[in-house]
C-alpha positions in Angstrom: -30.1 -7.8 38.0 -31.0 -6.8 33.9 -29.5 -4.8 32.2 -30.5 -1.4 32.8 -31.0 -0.6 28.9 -33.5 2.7 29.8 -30.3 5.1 30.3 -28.7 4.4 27.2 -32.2 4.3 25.6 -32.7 8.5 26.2 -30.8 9.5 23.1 -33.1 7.8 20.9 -32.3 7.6 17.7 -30.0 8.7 14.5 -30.1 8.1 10.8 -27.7 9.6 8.6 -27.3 9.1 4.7 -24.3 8.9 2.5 -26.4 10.3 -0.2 -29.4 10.3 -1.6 -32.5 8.8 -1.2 -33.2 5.9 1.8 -31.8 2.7 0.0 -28.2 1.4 0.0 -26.4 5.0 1.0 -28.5 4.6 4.8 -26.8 4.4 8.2 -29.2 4.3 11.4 -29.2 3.1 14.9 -30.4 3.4 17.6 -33.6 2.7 20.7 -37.0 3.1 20.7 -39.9 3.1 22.7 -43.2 1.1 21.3 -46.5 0.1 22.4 -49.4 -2.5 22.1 -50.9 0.6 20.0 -48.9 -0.1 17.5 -50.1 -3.5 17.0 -50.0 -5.0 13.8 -47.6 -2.8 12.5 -45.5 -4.2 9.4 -43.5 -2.8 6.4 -44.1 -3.8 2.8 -40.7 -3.5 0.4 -38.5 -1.0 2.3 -35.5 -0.1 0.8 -32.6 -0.9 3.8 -32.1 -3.7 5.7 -32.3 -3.3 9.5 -31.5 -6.0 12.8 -33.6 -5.3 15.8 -32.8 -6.4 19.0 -35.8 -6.8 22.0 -34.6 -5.1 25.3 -37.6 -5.9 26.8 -41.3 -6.6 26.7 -42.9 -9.9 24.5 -44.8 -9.7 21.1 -44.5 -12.1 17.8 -43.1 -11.2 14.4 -44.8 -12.3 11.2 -42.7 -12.7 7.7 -42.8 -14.8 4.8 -45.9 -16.8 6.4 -43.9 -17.8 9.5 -44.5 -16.7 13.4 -41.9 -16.3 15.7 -42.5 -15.2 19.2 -40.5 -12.6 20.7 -38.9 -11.6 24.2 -35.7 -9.9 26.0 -32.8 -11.0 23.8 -34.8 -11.7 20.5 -33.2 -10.4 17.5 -35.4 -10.2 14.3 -34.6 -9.4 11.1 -36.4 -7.0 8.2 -35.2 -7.5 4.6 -35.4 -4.7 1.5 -38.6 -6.0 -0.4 -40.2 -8.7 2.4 -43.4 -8.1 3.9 -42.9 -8.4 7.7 -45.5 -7.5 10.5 -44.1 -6.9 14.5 -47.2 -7.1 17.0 -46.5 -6.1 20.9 -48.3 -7.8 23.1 -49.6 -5.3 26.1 -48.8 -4.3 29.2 -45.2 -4.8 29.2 -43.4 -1.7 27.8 -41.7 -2.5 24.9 -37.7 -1.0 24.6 -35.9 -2.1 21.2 -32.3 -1.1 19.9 -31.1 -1.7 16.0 -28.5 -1.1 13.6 -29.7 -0.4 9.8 -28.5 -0.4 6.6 -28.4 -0.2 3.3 -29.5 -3.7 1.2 -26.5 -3.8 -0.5 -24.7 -3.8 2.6 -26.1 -6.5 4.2 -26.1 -8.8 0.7 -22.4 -8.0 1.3 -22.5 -10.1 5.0 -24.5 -12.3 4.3 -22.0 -13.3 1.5 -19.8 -14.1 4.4 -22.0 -16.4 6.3 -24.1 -14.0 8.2 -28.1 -14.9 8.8 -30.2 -14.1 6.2 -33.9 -14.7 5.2 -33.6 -18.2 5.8 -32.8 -17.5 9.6 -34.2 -13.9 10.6 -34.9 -14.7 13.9 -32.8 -16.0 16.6 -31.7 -15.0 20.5 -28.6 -13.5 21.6 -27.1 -12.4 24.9 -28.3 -9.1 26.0 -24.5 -7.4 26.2 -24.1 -3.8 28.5 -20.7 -3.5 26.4 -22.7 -3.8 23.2 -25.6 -1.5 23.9 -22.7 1.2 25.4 -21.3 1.6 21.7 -24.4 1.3 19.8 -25.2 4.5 22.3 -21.7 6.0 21.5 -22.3 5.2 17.7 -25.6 6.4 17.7 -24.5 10.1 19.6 -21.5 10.4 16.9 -23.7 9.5 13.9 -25.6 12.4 14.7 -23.1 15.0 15.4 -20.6 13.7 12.9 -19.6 16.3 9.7 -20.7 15.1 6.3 -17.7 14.7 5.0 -16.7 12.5 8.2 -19.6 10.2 7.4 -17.6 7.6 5.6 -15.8 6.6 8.5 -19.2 5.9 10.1 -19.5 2.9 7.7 -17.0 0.8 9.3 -18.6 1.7 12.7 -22.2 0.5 12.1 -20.9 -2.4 10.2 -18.7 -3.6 13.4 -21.8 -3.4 15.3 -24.0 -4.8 13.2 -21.6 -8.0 12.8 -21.4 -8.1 16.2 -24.8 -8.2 16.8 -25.2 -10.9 14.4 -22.8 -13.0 15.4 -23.6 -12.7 19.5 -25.2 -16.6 19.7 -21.8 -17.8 18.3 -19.4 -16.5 21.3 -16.9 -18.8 22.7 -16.6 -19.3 26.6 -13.8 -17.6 26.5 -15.9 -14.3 25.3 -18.1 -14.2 27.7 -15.2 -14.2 29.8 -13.1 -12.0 28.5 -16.3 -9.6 28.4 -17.2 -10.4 32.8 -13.6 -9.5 33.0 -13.6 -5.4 31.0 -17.1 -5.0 33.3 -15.4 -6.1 37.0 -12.3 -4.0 35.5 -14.5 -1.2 34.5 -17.2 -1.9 38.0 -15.7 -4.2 40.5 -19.0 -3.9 42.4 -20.9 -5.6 39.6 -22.9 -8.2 40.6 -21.3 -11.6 39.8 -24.7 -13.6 38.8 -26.1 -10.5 36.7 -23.0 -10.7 34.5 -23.9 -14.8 34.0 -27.1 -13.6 32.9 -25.5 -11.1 30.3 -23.4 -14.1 29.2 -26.4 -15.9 28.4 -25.1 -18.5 30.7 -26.0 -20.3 34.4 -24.4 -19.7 37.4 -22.6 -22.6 37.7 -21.8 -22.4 34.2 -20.6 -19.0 34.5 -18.2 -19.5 37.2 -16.5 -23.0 35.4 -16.1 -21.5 32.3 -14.5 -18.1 34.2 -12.2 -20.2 36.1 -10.9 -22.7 33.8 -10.2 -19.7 31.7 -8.2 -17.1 34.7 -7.4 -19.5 37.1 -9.2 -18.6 40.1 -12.8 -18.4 40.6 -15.3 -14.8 39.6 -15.6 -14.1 43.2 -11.9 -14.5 44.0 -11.3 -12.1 40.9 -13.9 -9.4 42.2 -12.3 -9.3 45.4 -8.8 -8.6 44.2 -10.6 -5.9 41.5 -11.9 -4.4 44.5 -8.5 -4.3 46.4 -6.2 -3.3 43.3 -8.9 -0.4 43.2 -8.8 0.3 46.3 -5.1 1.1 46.7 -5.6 3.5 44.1 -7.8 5.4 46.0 -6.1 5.3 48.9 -3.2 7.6 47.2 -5.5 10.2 47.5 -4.8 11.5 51.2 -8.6 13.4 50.6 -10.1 10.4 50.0 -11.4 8.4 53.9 -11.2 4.8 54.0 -14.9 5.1 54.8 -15.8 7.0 51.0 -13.3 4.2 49.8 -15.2 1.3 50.9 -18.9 2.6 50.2 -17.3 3.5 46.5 -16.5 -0.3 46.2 -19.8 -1.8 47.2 -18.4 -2.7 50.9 -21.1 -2.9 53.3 -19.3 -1.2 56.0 -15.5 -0.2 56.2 -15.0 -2.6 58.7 -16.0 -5.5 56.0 -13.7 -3.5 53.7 -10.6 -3.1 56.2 -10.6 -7.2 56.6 -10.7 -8.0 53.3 -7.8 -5.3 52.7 -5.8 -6.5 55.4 -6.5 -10.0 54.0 -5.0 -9.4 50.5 -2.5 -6.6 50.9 -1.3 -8.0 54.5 -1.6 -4.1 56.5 -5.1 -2.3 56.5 -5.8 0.4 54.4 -4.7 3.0 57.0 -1.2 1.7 57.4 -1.3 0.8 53.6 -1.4 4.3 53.2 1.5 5.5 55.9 4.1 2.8 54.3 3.2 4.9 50.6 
């Protein structure tokens, strides 16, 4: 299962400046929608820097006399003062996100090791947690009060390093990042979150377990359970809405795997609390 990027695409967009003009004072982020229309189109000199990320559909990006072409996970690069040209390639429905700033700004990381002209287009892991706060960024850019717009700086610049520095997680970050979704979702779908990890199955599951000590499933299920007796305080709450909350198929599936971890089922669970 992909990431589902369209719901966190319907804010569109912000751009905010910390004062005059478009060059080094810019803060923007932010999705939008393109199409094959728009083929061909490119920017000459702009003033800020911006890092664009491909949610979905295919195309190719032209600077500096090199081609690249582009897909799901592509993140390409557009520099103050390079010529670049993005062409989408029809019918797929093209869905990008980006973080922009000023030149100056990005001169600043890329002092630090960052990709710059040399490298502006590579492929990272599509991340849910990632694309959640560039939406949450992007909602609080908009509404925040001038004065307040300072504090913004450190905000776009977390997620912009964050972006940039995606390919270069450790196992133990893709990890730790399966772990805050089946914490957050314990119905998430163990081989979808491989494929947000940028990482196989098999993969996926060696690198989990070597790293918690028991395997993705086995850590879903007690997720699921832990969860469970939570819900279960609520004396409104039936065992049936409990299981179909989780994912269960049926509360008869959910009442055996209960029983199986906790040792009573859910209904007797609940009595002995």
């Amino acid at each position: 299962m992909a990431i589902d990027s369209t719901r966190f695409a319907a804010g569109g967009y912000a751009y905010r400046n910390l004062g005059q003009g478009w060059g080094d004072a810019l803060l923007g982020l932010g999705f939008m929608r393109k199409t094959a229309k728009e083929d061909g189109r490119g920017g000459h000199g702009e003033e800020h820097y911006s890092a664009v990320l491909v949610l979905s559909g295919r195309g190719r990006y032209v600077a500096d006399g090199r081609v690249w072409d582009l897909g799901p996970g592509s993140l390409f690069q557009r520099f103050p003062g390079r010529a670049h040209q993005l062409h989408i390639a029809a019918p797929e429905p093209w869905l990008e996100c980006w973080v922009a700033c000023g030149g100056g700004l990005a001169d600043g990381l890329r002092a630090y090791g960052l990709p710059g002209p040399e490298r502006p287009v590579f492929t990272v892991p599509l991340d849910r947690v990632w694309l959640a706060d560039l939406a949450r960024a992007r909602d609080r850019l908009r509404t925040v009060a001038v004065d307040a717009l300072p504090r913004m700086l450190s905000v776009v610049m977390d997620l912009l390093v964050r972006l940039l520095t995606a390919d270069r997680r450790q196992p133990g970050d893709h990890v730790a990042a399966a772990c805050a979704h089946l914490a957050a979702d314990p119905r998430c779908e163990l081989r979808a979150l491989a494929r947000d990890s940028g990482l196989s199955y098999e993969r996926f599951r060696k690198v989990f377990t070597q790293a918690t000590g028991e395997a993705p499933g086995a850590y879903r299920i007690r997720q699921r359970i832990d969860r469970a007796r939570a819900l279960l305080l609520d004396p409104g709450a039936s065992v049936a809405s409990v299981a179909e909350s989780l994912g269960y198929s049926s509360p008869f599936a959910f009442s055996a795997q209960f029983r199986a971890i906790a040792g009573f089922s859910p209904t007797a669970w609940r009595q002995r609390r």
